[in-house]
Jmol script that loads the backbone (N, CA, C; Angstrom):
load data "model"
ATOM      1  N   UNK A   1       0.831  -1.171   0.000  1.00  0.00           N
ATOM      2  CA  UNK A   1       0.000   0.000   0.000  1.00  0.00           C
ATOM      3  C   UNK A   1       0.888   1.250   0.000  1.00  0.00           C
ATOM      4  N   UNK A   2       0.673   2.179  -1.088  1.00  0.00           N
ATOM      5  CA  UNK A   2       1.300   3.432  -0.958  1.00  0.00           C
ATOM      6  C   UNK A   2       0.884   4.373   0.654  1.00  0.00           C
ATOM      7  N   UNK A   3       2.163   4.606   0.753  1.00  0.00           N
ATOM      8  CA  UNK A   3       2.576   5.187   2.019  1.00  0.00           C
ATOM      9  C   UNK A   3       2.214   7.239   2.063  1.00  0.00           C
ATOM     10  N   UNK A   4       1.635   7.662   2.982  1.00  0.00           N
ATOM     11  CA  UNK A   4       1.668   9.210   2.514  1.00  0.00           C
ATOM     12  C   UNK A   4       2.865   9.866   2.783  1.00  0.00           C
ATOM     13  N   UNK A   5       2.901  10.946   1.619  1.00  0.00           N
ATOM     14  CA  UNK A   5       3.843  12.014   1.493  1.00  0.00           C
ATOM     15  C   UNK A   5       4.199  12.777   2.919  1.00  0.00           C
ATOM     16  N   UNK A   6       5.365  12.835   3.669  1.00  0.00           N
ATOM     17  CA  UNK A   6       5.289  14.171   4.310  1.00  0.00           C
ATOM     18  C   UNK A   6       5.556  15.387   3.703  1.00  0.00           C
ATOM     19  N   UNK A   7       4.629  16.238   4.590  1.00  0.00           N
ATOM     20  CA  UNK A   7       4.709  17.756   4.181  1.00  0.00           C
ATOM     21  C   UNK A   7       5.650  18.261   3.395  1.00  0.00           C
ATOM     22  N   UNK A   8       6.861  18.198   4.039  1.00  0.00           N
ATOM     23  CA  UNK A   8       7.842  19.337   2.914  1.00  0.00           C
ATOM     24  C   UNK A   8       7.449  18.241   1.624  1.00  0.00           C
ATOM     25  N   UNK A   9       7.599  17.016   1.813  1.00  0.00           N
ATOM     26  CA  UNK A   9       7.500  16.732   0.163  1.00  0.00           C
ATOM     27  C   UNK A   9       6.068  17.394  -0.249  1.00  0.00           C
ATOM     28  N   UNK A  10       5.137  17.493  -0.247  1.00  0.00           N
ATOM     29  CA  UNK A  10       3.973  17.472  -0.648  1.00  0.00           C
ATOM     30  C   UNK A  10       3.863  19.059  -1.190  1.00  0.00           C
ATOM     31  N   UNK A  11       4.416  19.893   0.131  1.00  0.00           N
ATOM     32  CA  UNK A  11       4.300  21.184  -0.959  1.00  0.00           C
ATOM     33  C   UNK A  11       5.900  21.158  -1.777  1.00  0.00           C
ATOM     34  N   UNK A  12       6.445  20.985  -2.229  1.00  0.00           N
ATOM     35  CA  UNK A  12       7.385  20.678  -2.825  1.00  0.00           C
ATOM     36  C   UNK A  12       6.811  20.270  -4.296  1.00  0.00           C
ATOM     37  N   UNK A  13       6.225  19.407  -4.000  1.00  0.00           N
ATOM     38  CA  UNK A  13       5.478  18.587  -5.176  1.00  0.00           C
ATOM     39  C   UNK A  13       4.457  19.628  -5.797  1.00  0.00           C
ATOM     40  N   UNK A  14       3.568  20.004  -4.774  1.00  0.00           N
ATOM     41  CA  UNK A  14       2.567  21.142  -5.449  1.00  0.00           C
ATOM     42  C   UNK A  14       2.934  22.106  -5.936  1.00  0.00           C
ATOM     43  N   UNK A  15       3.981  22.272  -5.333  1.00  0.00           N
ATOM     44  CA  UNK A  15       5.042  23.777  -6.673  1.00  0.00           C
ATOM     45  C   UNK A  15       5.288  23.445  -7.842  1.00  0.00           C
ATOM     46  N   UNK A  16       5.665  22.393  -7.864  1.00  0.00           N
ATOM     47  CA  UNK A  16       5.856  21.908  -9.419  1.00  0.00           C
ATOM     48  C   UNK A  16       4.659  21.486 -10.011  1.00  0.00           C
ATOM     49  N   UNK A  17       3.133  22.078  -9.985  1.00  0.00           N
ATOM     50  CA  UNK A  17       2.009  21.439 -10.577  1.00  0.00           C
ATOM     51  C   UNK A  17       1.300  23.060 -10.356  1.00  0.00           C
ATOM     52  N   UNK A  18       1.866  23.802 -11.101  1.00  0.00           N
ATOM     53  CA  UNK A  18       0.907  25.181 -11.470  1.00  0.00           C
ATOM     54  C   UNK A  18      -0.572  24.961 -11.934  1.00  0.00           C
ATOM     55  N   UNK A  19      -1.429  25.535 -10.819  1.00  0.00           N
ATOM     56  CA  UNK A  19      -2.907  25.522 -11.009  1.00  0.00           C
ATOM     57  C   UNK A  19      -3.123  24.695 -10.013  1.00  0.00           C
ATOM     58  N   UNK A  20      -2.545  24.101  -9.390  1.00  0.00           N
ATOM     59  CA  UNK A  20      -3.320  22.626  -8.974  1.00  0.00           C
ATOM     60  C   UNK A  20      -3.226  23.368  -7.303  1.00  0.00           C
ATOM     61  N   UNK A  21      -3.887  23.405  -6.462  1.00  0.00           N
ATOM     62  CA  UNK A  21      -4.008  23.927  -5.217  1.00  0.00           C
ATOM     63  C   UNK A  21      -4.267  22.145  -3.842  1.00  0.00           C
ATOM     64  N   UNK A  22      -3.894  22.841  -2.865  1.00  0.00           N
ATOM     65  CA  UNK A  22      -4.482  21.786  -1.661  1.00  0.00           C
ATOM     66  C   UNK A  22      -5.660  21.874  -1.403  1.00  0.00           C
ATOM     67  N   UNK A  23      -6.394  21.795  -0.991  1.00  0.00           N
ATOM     68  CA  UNK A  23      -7.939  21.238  -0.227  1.00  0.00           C
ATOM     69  C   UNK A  23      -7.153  20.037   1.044  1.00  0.00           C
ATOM     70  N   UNK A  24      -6.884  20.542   2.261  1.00  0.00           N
ATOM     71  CA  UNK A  24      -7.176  19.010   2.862  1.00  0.00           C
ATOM     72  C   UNK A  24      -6.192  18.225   2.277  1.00  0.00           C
ATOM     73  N   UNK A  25      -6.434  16.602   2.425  1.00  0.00           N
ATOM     74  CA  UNK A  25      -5.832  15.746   2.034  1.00  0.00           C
ATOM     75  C   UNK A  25      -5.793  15.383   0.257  1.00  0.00           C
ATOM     76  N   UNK A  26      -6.098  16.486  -0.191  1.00  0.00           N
ATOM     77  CA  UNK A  26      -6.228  16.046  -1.894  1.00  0.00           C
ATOM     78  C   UNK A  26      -5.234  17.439  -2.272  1.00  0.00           C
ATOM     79  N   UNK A  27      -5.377  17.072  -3.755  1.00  0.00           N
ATOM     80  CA  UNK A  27      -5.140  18.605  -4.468  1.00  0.00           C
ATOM     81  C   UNK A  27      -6.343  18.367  -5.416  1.00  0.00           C
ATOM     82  N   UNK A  28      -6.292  19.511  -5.867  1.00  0.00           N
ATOM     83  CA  UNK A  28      -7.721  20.300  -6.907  1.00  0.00           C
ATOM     84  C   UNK A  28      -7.294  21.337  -7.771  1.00  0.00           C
ATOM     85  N   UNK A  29      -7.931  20.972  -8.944  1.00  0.00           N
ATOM     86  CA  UNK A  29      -7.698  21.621 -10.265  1.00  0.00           C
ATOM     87  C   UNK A  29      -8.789  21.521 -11.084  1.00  0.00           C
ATOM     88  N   UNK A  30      -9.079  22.693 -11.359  1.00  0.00           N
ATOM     89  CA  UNK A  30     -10.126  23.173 -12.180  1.00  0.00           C
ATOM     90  C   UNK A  30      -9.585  23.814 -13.859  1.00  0.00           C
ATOM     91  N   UNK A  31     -10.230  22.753 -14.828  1.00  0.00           N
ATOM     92  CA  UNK A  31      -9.596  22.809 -16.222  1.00  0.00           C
ATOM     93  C   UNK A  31     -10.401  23.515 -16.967  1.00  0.00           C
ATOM     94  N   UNK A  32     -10.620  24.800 -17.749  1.00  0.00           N
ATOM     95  CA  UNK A  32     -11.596  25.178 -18.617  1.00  0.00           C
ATOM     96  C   UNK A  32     -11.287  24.439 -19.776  1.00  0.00           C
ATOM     97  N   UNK A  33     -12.266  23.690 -20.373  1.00  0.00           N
ATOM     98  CA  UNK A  33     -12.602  23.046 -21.457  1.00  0.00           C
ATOM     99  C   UNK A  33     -13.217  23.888 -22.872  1.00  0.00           C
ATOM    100  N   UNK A  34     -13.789  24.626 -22.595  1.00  0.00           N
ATOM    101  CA  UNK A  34     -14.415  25.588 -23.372  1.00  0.00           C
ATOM    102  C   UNK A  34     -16.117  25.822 -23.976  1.00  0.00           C
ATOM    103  N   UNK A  35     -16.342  24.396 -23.987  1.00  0.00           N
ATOM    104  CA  UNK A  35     -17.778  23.937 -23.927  1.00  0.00           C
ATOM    105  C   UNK A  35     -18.230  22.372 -23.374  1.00  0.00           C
ATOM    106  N   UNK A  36     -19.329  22.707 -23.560  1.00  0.00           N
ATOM    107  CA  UNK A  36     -19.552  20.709 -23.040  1.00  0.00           C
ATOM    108  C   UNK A  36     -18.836  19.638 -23.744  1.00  0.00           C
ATOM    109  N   UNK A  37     -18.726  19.855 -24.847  1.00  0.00           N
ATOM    110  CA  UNK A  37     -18.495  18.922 -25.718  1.00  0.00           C
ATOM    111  C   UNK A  37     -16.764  18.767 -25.390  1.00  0.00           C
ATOM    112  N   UNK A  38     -15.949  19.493 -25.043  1.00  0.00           N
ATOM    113  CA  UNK A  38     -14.825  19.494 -24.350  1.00  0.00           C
ATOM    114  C   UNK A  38     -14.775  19.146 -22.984  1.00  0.00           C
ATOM    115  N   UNK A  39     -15.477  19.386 -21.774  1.00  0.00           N
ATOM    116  CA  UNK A  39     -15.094  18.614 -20.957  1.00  0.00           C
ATOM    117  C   UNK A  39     -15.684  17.196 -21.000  1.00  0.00           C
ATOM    118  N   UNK A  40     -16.433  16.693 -21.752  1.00  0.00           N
ATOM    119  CA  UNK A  40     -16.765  15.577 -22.043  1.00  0.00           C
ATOM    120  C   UNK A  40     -15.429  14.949 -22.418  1.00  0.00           C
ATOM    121  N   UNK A  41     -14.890  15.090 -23.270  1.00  0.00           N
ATOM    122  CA  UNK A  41     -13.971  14.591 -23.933  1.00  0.00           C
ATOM    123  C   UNK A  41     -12.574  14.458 -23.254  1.00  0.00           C
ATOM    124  N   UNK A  42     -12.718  15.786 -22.291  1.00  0.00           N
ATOM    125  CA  UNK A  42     -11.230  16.123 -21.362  1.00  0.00           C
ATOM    126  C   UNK A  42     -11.421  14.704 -20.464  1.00  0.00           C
ATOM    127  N   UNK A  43     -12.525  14.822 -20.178  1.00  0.00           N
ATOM    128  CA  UNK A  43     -12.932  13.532 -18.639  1.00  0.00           C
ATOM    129  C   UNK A  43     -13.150  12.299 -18.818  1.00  0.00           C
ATOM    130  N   UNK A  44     -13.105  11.916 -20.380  1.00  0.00           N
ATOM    131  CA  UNK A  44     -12.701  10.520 -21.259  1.00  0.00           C
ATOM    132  C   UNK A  44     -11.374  10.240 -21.175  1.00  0.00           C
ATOM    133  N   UNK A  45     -10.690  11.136 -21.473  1.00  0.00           N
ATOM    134  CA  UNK A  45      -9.336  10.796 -21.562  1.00  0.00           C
ATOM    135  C   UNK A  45      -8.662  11.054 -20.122  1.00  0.00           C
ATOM    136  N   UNK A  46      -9.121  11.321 -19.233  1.00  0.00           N
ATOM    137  CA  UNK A  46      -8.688  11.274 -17.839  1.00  0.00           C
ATOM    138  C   UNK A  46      -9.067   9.837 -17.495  1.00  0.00           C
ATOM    139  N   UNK A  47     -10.204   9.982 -17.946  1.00  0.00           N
ATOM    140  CA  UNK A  47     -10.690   8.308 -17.386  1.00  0.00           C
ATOM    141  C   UNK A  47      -9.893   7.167 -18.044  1.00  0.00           C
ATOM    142  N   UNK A  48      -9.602   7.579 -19.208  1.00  0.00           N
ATOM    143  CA  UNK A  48      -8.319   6.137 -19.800  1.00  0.00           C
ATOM    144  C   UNK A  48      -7.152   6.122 -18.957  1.00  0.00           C
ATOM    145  N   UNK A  49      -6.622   7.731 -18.523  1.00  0.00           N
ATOM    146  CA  UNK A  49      -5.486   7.402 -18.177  1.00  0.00           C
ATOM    147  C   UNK A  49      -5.511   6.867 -16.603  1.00  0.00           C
ATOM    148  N   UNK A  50      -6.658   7.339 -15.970  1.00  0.00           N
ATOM    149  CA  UNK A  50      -6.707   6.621 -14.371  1.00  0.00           C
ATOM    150  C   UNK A  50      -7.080   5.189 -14.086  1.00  0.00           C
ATOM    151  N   UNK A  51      -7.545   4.953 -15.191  1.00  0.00           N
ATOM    152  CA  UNK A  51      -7.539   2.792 -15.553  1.00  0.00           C
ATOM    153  C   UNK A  51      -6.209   2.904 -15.999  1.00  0.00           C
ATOM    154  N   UNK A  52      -5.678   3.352 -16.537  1.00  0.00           N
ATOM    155  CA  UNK A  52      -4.175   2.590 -16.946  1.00  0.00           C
ATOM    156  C   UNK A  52      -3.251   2.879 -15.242  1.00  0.00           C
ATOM    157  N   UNK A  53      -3.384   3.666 -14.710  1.00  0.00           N
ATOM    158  CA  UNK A  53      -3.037   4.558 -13.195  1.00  0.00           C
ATOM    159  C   UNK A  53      -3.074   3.713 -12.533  1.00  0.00           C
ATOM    160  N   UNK A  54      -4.456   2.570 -12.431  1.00  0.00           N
ATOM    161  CA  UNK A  54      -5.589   2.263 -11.301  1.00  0.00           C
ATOM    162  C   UNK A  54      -5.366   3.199 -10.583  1.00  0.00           C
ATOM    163  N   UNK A  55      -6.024   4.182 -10.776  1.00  0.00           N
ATOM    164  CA  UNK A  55      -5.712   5.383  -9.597  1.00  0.00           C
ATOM    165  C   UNK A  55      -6.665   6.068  -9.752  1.00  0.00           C
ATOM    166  N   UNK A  56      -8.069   6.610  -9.384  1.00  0.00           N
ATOM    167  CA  UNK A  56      -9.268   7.202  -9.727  1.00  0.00           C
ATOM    168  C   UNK A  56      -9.412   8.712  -9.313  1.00  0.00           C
ATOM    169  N   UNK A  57      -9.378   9.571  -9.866  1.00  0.00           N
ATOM    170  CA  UNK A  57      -9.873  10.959  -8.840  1.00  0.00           C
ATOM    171  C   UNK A  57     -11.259  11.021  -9.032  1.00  0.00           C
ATOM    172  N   UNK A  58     -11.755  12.274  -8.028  1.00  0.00           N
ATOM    173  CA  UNK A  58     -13.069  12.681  -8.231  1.00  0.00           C
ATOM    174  C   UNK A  58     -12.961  13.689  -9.308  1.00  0.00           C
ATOM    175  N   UNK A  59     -14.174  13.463  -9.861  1.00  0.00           N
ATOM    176  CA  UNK A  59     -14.381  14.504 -11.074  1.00  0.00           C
ATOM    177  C   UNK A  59     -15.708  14.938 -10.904  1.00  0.00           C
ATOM    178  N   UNK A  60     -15.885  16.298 -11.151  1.00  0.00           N
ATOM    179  CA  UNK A  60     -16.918  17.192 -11.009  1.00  0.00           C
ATOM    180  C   UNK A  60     -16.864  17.775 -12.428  1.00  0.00           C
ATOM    181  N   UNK A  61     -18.106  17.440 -13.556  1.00  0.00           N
ATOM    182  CA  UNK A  61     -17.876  18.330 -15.001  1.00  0.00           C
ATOM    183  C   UNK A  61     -19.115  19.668 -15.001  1.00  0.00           C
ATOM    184  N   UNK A  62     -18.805  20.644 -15.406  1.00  0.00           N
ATOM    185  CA  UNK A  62     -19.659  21.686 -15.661  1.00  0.00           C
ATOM    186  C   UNK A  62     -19.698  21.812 -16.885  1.00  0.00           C
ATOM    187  N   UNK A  63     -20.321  22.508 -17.681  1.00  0.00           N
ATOM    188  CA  UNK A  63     -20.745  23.115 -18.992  1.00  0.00           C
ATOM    189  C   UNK A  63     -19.115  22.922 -19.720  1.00  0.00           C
ATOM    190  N   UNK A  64     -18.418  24.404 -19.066  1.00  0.00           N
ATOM    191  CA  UNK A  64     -17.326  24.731 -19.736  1.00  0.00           C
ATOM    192  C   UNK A  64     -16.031  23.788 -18.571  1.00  0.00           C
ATOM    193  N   UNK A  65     -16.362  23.086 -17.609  1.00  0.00           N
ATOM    194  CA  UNK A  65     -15.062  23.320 -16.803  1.00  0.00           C
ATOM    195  C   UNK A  65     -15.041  22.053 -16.458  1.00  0.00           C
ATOM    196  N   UNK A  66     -14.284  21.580 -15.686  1.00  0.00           N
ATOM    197  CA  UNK A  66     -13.735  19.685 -14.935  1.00  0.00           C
ATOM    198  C   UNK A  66     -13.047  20.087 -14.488  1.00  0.00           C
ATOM    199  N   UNK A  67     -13.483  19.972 -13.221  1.00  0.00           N
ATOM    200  CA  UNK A  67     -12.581  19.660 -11.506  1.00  0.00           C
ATOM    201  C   UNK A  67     -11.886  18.511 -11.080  1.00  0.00           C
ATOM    202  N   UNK A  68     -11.006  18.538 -11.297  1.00  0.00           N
ATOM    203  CA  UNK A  68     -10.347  17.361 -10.506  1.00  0.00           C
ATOM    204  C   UNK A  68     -10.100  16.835  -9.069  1.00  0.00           C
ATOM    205  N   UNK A  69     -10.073  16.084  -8.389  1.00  0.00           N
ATOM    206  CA  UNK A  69      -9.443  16.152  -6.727  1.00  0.00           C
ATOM    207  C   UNK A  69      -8.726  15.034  -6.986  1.00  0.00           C
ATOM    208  N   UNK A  70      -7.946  14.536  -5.829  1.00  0.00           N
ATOM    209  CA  UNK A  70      -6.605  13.527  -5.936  1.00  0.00           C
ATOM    210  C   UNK A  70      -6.582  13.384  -5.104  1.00  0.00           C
ATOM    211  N   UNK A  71      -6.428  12.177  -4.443  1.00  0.00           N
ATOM    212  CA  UNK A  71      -6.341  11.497  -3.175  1.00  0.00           C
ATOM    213  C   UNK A  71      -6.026  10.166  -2.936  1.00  0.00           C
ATOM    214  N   UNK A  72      -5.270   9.514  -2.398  1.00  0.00           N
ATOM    215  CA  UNK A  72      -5.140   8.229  -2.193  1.00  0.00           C
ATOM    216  C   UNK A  72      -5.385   8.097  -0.500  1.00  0.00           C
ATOM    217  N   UNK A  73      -6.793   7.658  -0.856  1.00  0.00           N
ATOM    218  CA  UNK A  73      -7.766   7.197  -0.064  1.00  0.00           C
ATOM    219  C   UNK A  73      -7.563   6.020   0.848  1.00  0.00           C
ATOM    220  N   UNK A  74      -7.075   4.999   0.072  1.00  0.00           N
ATOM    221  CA  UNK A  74      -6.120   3.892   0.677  1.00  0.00           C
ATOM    222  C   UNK A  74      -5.285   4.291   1.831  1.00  0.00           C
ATOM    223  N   UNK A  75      -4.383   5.175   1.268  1.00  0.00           N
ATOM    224  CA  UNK A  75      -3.437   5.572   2.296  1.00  0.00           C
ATOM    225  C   UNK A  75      -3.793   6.995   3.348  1.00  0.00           C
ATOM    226  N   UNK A  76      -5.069   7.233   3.049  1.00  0.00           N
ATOM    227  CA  UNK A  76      -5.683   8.343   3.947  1.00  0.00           C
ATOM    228  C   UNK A  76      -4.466   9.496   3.632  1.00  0.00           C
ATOM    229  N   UNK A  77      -4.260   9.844   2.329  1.00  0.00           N
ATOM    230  CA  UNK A  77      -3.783  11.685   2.400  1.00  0.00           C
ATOM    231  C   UNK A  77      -2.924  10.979   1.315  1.00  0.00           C
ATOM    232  N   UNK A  78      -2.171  12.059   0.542  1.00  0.00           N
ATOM    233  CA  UNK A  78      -1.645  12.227  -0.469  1.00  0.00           C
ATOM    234  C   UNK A  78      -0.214  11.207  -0.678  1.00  0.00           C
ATOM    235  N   UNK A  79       0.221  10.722  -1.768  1.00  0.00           N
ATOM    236  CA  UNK A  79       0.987   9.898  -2.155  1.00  0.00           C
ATOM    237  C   UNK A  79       1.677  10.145  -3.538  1.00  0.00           C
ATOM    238  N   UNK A  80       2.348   9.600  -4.313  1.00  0.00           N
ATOM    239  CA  UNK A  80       3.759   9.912  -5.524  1.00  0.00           C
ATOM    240  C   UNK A  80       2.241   9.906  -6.421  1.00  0.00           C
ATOM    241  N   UNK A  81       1.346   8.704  -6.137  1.00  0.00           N
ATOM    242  CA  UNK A  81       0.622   8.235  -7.020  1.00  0.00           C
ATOM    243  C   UNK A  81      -0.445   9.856  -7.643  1.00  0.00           C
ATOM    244  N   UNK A  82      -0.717  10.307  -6.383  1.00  0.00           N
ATOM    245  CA  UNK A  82      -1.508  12.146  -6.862  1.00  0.00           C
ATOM    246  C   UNK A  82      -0.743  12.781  -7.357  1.00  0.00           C
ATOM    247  N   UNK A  83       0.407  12.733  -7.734  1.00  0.00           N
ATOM    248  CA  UNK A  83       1.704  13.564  -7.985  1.00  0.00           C
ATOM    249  C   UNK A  83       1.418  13.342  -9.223  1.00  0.00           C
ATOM    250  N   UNK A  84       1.700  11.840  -9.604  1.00  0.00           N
ATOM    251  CA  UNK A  84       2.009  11.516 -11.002  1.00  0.00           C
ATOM    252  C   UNK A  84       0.665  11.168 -11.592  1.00  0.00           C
ATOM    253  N   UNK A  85      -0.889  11.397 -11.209  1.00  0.00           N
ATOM    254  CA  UNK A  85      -1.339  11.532 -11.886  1.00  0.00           C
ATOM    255  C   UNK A  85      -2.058  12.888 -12.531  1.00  0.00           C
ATOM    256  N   UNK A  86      -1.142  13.671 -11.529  1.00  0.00           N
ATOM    257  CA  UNK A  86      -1.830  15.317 -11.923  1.00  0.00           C
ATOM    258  C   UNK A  86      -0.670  15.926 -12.872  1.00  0.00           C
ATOM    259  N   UNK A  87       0.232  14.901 -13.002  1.00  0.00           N
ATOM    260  CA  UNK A  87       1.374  15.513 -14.072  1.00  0.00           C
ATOM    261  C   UNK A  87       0.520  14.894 -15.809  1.00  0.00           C
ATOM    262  N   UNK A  88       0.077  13.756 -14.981  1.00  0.00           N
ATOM    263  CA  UNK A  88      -0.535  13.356 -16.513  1.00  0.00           C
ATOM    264  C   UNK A  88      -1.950  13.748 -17.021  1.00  0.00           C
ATOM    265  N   UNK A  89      -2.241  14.300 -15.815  1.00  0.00           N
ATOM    266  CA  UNK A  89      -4.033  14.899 -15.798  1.00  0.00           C
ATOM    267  C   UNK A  89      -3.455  16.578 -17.210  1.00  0.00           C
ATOM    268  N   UNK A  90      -2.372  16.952 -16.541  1.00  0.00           N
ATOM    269  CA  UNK A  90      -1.776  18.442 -17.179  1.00  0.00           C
ATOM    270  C   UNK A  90      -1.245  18.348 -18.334  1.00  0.00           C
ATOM    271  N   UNK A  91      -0.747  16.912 -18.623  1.00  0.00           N
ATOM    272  CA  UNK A  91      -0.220  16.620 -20.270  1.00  0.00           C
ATOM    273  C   UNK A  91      -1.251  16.308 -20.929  1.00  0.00           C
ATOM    274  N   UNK A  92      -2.591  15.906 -20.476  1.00  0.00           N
ATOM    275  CA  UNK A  92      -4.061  15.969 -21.140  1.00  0.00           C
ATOM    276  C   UNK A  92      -4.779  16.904 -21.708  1.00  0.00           C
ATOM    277  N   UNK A  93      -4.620  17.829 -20.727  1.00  0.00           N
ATOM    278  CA  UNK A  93      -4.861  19.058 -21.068  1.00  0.00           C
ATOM    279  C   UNK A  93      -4.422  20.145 -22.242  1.00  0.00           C
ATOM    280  N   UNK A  94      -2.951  19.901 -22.066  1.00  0.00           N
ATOM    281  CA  UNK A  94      -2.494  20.445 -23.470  1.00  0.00           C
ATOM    282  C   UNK A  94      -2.057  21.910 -22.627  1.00  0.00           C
TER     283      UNK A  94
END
end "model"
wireframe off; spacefill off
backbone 0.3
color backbone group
């Protein structure tokens, strides 16, 4: 079972992930898509890459926007695994 991050790592880590903020035990990022038909599509291809991850976030879609949160729940608070999937959530994005 992935083990949680301590602090200095964690904001350490969140510096290097512009946009992406703490909440608590997650981070959160909010993506403008531009219309529905884009975050539809943004939150498809999140969803391929968090089955290839096994690693799931919460997703919240609006009209124009998709929220992300990150958490490894397993390990009750943040882990490499939220790290590296918000690096690949941001290479999705474009």
């Amino acid at each position: 079972m992935p083990q949680p991050l301590p602090e200095e790592t964690i904001i350490r880590k969140l510096a290097a992930l512009p946009g992406w903020v703490r909440d608590g035990e997650e981070i959160v990022r909010t993506f403008d898509r531009g219309n529905f038909n884009g975050s539809i599509a943004f939150v498809n291809a999140i969803a391929a890459a968090a089955n290839d991850a096994d690693h799931h976030p919460d997703i919240a879609i609006s009209w124009n926007s998709v929220t992300v949160r990150l958490s490894s729940h397993d390990a009750k608070g943040l882990t490499d695994r939220d790290f590296a999937l918000a690096q690949t959530i941001d290479g999705l994005a474009g």
